[in-house]
C-alpha positions, 0 to 999 in steps of 0.5 A: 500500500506505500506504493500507492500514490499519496492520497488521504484514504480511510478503512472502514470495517463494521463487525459484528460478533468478528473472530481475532481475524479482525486483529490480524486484519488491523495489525496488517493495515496499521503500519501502512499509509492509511490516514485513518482505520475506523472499527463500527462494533454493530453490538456484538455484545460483552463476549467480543470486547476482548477482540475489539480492544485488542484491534483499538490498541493499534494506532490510527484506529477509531473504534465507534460503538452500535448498542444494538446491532442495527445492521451493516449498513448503518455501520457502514454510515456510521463509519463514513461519517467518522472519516469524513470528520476525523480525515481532513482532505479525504480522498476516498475510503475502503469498506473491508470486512473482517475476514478479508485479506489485507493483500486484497485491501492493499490492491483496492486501496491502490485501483482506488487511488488510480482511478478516484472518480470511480467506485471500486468493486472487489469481493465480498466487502470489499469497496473502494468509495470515491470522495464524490460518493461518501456524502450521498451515501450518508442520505440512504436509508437502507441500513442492512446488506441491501446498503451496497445495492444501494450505493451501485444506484447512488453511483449510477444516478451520478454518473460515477462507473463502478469498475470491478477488480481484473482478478476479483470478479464477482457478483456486484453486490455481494455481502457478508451472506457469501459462503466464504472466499469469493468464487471466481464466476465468470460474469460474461458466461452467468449472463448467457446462462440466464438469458437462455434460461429466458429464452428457454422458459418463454418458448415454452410458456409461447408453446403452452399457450399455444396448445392448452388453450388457458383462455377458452376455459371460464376464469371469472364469471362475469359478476367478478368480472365487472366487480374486480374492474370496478374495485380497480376503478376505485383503487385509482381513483383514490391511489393516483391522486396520493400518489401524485400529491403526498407519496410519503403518506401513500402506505399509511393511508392504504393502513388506516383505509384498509383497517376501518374497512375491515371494522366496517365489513366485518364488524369490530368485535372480529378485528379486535380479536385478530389484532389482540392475538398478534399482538399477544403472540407478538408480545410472547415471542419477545419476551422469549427472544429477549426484548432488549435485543433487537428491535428491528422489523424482522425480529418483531414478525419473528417474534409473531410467529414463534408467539403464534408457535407456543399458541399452537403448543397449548391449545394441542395439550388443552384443546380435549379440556372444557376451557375454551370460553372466550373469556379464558381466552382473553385473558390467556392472550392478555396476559404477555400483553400486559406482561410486555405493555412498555414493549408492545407500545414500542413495538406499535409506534415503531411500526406506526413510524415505519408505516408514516415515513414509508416514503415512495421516492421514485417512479417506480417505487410509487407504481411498485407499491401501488400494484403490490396494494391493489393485489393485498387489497383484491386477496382481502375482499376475497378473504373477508367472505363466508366460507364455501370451500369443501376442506373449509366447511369439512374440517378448517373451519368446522374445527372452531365451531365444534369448539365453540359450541361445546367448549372443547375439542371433541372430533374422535378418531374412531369416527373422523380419521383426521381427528388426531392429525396436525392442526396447529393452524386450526387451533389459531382459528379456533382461538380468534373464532372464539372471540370474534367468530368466522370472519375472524378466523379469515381475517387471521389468515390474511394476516399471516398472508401479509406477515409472510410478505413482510418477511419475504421483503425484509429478505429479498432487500437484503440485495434489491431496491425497494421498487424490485421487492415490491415487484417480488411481492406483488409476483407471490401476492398475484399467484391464483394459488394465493388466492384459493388458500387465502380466499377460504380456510386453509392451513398453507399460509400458516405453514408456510410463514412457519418454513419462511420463519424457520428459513430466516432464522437459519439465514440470521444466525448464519450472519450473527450467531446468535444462540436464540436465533439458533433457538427460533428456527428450531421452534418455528421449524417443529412449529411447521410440523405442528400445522401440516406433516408435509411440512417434513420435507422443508424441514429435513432438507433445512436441517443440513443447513442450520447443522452446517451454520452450528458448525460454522459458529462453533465458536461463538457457541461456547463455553457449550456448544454442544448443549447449545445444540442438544437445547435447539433440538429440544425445541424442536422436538417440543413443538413438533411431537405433542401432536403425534404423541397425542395420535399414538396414544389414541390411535396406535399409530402416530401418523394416523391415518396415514402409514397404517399398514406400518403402523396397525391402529384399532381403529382402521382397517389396515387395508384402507387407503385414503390417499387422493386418487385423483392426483397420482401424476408420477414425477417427470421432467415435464412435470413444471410444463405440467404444473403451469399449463394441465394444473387440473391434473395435479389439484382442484383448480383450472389449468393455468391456476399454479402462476406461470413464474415458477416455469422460470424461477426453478430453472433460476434457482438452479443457476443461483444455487451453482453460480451466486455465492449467498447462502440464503438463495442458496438454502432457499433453492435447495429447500424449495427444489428439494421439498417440491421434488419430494412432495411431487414423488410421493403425494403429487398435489400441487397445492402441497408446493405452497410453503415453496413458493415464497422460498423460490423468491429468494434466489430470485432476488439474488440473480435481480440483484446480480443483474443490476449492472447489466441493464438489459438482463436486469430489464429483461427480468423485471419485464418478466416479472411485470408480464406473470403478475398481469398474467397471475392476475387475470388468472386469480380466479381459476386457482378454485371454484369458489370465488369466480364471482370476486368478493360480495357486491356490497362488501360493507353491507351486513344483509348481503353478508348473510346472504352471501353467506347461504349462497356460498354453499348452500348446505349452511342453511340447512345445517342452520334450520337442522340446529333450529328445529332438532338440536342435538339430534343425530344427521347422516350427510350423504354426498359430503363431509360438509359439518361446519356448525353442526351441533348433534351427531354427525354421520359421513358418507365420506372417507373422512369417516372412513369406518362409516363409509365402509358400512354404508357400502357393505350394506346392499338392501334397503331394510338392511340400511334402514337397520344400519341407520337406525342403529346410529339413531340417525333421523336425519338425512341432508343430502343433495338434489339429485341430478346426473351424477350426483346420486348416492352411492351406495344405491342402497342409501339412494333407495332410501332416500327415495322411498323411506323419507319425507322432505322437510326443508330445502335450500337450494341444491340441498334438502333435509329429510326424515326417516318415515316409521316402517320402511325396514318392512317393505320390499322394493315393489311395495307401495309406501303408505302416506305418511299424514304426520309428516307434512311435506315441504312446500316450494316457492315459485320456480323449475323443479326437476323431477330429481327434486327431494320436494316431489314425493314419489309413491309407488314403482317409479324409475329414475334415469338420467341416460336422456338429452331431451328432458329438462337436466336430461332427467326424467322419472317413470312408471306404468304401476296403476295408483303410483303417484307423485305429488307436490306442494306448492305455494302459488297461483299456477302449476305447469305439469311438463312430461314427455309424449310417445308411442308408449305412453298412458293416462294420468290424472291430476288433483289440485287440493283433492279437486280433479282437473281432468285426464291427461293422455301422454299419447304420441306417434313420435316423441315430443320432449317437455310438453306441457299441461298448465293449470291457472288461476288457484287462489294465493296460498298452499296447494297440493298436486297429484298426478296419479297413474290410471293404469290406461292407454288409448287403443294405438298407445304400445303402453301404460308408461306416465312420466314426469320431467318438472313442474314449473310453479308460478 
């Protein structure tokens, strides 16, 4: 360095917990001509001030303090500071990590020195700042490892050329996350890498377009179309403006908007209770990570989730107690609250802070984070409506209501099979549905949407501009998978914050050291375990990870590293195992009920297999192709509906995993390919993939980040990513079939909600009037396994009650059903209009319904019947008597198909739904003399629609026990719904009859009578 030419440089190295390699650093450096040496401790902490006080003791040094660390940015300012106060005539500083080589600083120091109007890029750490660049510098806000990415921008936007070191080629941006000493990647060849991987991807995603035919299939229905247009009318109406005038007040105004809407949708009381539970579990996590530690953004939503993790804890040791009253629950969540109340006001007006000085400086950043809102804002209308998914209504959500109504949890696995599975999301659920009921429960689930978003930001900023992250958000946000799982009540969000969690503890501890970090990605890791068993495959692949960063701070570790060690698995195992400890005890089986022939339960036959058939699409290398354009091959959703980015971000984690040295898009590469490998190999559903897809993000970032100083692959890569979210986006919908329609048409009004609410599977209303008129009383459900707020004894024909189910279909004849369910002391039946193919399976079960019950009450597509005495006596020709106790259901106005359960069928009557020309292509017939059908109805017009042909007989027809004549069905050819309308009834009840006479007109070739609908009016 004293070949240099003479020039006033300064060294600055920020370090945080270093090892003596930092003293050897600084003896090298001491006796060269450097005009200061300026050390930023950035709060290591008592065990490192040996190492800093031996580094001080050399001459020329400067050692500056952080009391927490605060990142390396801001130690890099503070350290920029110093030498421009302290270094009269500065010409220049060199920003060194203490790892780094004092040969590499000398040659730095010297291409700085030859070259002081430009920014020197060496490796790792390594900079050479020009005297031009230090006070611009001091005006960025970023304070991580994002802050070199920043300063290539500072550089940029003032024309300053950042000139790479001949032999120290790398990656621009590198940061302390590099795995060691610097790879020597040759940049020129990484570009053409990525551009094919462009190209590749595109052809493909060209050629898919061009076969699957995405378009012809209905994404939205035309209300949510209309209604998404005019959400996003209203969006820019009140963004653009805000953005324009006052951008810095854009985020908090969007904050504060979206939080009285929410109040306003779905009442206080639900906010309330959400709000309380984050704040408590935030609270909680806190005071076990240590409150006086850190307080920056990432600790505060890590914190959350390992509060949300202990909350799993205790409700899967409580959940089978009668404890579960919202007023036990207050005051559990209160507790940490109340316990931390200076700390979680800090923690609120920090984030209030941060939300108020959110300034969009530039064009970009202010468009990046509009289209980021407006695709939250679009996921929140969604989430905030009732539940209608099938796993909603079946177990997510049934599972708060059953604990609700009976104060514990009391599903058994010797009936429901998933009874003893890992439901650790589902008890978070229960716990705010306690509170708040189930738009609480919705309302958490987008919570842990945004919170998962937050940390994936404080991630990818690590290497991005904030415009870039915002688009990375946005990518994720837009995904239709996104939109199913946040949409209705499913578990992945939660999963998958618990994995990204777990990740970014891992990633923290790596830079750090820090033993509770080690602590936190060990609970959140058992945590995800606790929510879904799939969870597994992201843990065993992160495990390697977390083994391999204990090794790397061994040190750091002692006086017991080892004990360190055995504590995090510990941890690990605490928050995993209860839940399948609890599943052995009741079943035999800790895995129940998958791996039953492994592992034998008392309760399963061993030869049951419960695995979705549907989706057994064996692994393959087409299997991305397939995943992005045959999707319906692999879930429930439309083709199309797994985003069309992971096309292209596998192939560009595979680059990011050979060629960019940071260990986070690394391990988030491996994890992310790896648990997809595993999981499509062994159970190929593709909703399986969500906690991935976030993961896949990272790598993402890190080759943005790479391409920064190559304008066009940069550009190229960011118009890639601005062309799938509009793609994602007009797709959202095609991610389930539940919410074509996008949300409510008036989201704010309480009478749409309710009803709404009965639209959205119309099997919730009858539940509601089942509850109503025979509380406690047993009911079969025959189609599915639909129980959400049923309080009596529930009885599937589902392999959900996979005992039940297998009954059912051993039992062949009706009075051997009628035995079985009076066995069960089932009354009830809710069960589905049949229609082509929907009828029950068994046809034992069918036949039942058919002839031994009375329909009680119908909405819509499903009715509620009951058992009718003394059906178990008959035989299958005889001709049920009439049951005069058991009024029947009376319709309104409308069509009803001759499958409807409202007409009742006496007699030998035959079903078919083998026809094209009936109305829904059903129609019902006899030619047994006296069968009858009948109706009820309320109106002033009856239309009796049959088929004519060269079979048929005569039928009569009474209205109120009043003869309206003789109708001949005679026809030479046939003629299709043809009808007979009887008019001008008086206003009120009426009952038709249409009664078989056994008679036929002498060229009639039958007695047949039909019947396809009666339209009431």
């Amino acid at each position: 360095m004293n070949s240099a030419p003479a020039q006033r440089l300064a060294v600055v190295i920020p370090a945080c917990r270093p090892s003596s390699a930092l003293v050897e650093l600084v003896r090298a450096l001491a006796p060269t001509a450097i005009a200061a040496i300026v050390i930023v401790d950035d709060g290591s902490g008592p065990d490192f001030e040996d190492v800093f006080r031996r580094a001080a003791a050399f001459p020329n040094v400067h050692l500056l303090r952080h009391a927490a660390p605060l990142g390396q940015g801001a130690s890099l300012k503070t350290g920029i500071n110093s030498a421009l106060c302290t270094v009269s005539g500065l010409t220049g500083v060199v920003t060194v990590d203490a790892e780094d080589p004092p040969d590499a600083v000398a040659q730095v120091a010297r291409a700085l020195a030859a070259r002081p109007e430009c920014l020197i890029v060496g490796s790792a750490g390594l900079r050479g700042i020009p005297a031009a660049l230090l006070l611009p510098l001091l005006r960025i806000e970023s304070n991580g490892p994002e802050f070199k990415r920043e300063m290539l921008r500072a550089a940029r936007r003032r024309t300053i050329l950042a000139e790479p070191l001949p032999d120290l080629r790398q990656p621009v941006g590198g940061s302390a996350h590099s795995a060691g000493p610097a790879r020597q990647t040759p940049a020129r060849s990484f570009a053409w890498l990525v551009y094919a991987v462009l190209a590749g991807a595109l052809s493909l995603e060209a050629y898919g377009f061009a076969t699957a035919h995405l378009f012809s299939q209905e994404i939205w229905q035309p209300a949510g179309l209309h209604r998404a247009g005019r959400f996003a009318g209203i969006y820019l109406a009140f963004a653009l403006p805000v953005l324009l005038l006052v951008p810095w007040s854009f985020v908090a105004l969007v904050a504060a908007v979206s939080l009285a809407g929410a109040a306003l949708a779905i009442g206080p009381q639900a906010l309330f209770a959400v709000v309380l539970f984050l704040v408590s579990a935030c609270a909680l996590g806190s005071m076990l990570l240590g409150r006086a530690r850190d307080s920056s953004p990432e600790t505060h939503l890590s914190a959350t989730l390992l509060g949300i993790a202990v909350y799993f804890l205790l409700m899967t040791l409580l959940a089978r107690l009668p404890v579960h009253y919202p007023a036990v629950w207050i005051v559990l969540l209160a507790t940490p609250v109340l316990l931390d109340r200076g700390g979680v006001w800090r923690r609120l007006a920090q984030w209030g802070g941060l939300l108020r000085s959110a300034e969009l400086r530039s064009f970009s950043e202010r468009a990046a984070c509009a289209l980021l809102a407006l695709l939250l804002l679009a996921l929140a209308l969604v989430a905030l409506t009732p539940e209608s998914s099938a796993d909603g209504l079946a177990m997510h959500l049934a599972i708060p209501m059953n604990m609700a109504a009976h104060h514990r949890f009391t599903f058994d696995p010797s009936r429901f099979v998933w009874a003893v599975m890992p439901m650790g999301a589902d008890f978070a659920y229960a716990i705010v549905y306690l509170l708040g009921g189930e738009y609480a429960a919705h309302l958490l689930n987008f919570a842990v949407l945004l919170l998962l978003e937050a940390l994936l930001y404080c991630t990818v900023r690590r290497w991005v501009s904030r415009a870039a992250a915002f688009l990375i958000l946005a990518l994720f946000a837009a995904t239709p998978l996104v939109y199913l799982v946040t949409g209705s009540l499913f578990v992945d969000n939660l999963l998958a914050a618990m994995v990204f969690g777990a990740m970014t503890a891992i990633w923290r501890f790596g830079e750090s050291g820090e033993k509770r970090l080690l602590y936190l990605a060990a609970a959140l890791g058992g945590a995800a375990l606790a929510v879904k068993l799939g969870a597994l495959a992201f843990v065993a692949i992160a495990l390697p990870f977390a083994a391999w960063e204990v090794r790397r701070h061994w040190v750091e570790l002692r006086p017991k590293p080892l004990a360190v060690s055995a504590l995090a698995f510990t941890l690990f195992l605490g928050a995993a195992l209860p839940v399948y400890a609890i599943a052995f005890w009741k079943t035999g089986n800790p895995l129940f009920p998958f791996l039953n022939q492994k592992f034998p339960s008392r309760l399963l036959d061993p030869a049951a297999d419960i695995r979705d058939a549907r989706f057994r699409t064996p692994l393959a290398w087409r299997m991305p192709f397939d995943l992005t354009f045959h999707t319906s091959a692999n879930y429930e959703g439309q083709d199309g509906s797994f985003g069309f980015q992971y096309l292209v971000l596998a192939p560009l984690s595979l680059l990011a995993l050979v060629f960019l040295p940071r260990r986070p898009a690394v391990s988030a590469a491996v994890v992310a390919l790896g648990a997809a490998t595993v999981i499509m190999a062994s159970d190929p559903n593709a909703r399986y993939l969500y906690a991935a897809l976030p993961l896949f993000s990272v790598p993402l970032a890190a080759v943005l980040a790479w391409s920064a100083t190559r304008r066009w692959l940069y550009r190229a890569l960011l118009g890639l990513v601005a062309v799938c979210i509009a793609l994602n986006a007009y797709f959202l919908p095609s991610g389930s079939y539940y919410h074509k329609d996008f949300g409510l048409r008036r989201p704010f009004s309480r009478a749409e909600r309710e009803r709404a609410a009965g639209e959205a599977d119309p099997i919730r209303s009858v539940i509601a009037y089942f509850n109503r008129t025979h509380p406690g009383s047993a009911v079969l459900l025959t189609n599915d396994a639909s129980n959400a707020g049923l309080s009596g004894d529930v009885y599937e024909n589902h392999w959900h009650q996979y005992t039940v189910w297998d009954q059912l279909h051993r039992t062949s004849t009706v009075p051997e059903m009628v035995r079985l369910v009076q066995r069960w002391k089932i009354q009830y039946f809710i069960a589905v209009k049949g229609a082509s193919g929907e009828l029950v399976r068994p046809p034992a079960l069918q036949e039942l319904l058919e002839r031994c019950t009375a329909t009680e009450y119908e909405f819509a597509s499903y009715y509620l019947a009951r058992l009718e005495p003394g059906c178990e006596r008959q035989n299958s020709s005889a001709l049920p008597p009439p049951a005069p106790n058991a009024p029947p259901v009376v319709v309104p106005p409308g069509s009803y198909d001759d499958f409807d359960p409202a007409i009742r069928f006496r007699g030998d009557w035959i079903k078919s739904a083998r026809f094209d020309g009936p109305y829904r292509h059903t129609i019902s017939y006899t030619d047994a003399q006296g069968a009858e059908a009948s109706l009820a109805f309320e109106g002033t017009a009856l239309t009796y629609v049959f088929t004519k042909a060269s079979n048929r007989g005569l039928a009569s027809i009474t209205i109120d026990d009043i003869g309206q004549g003789t109708i001949d069905l005679y026809s030479p050819t046939i003629v299709w719904r043809a009808e007979a309308r009887f008019c001008c009834l008086s206003p009120g009840r009426h009952v038709a009859v249409i009664r078989v006479l056994g008679q036929n007109r002498p060229h009639s070739e039958g007695r047949f009578i039909d019947l396809d609908s009666f339209i009431v009016e």
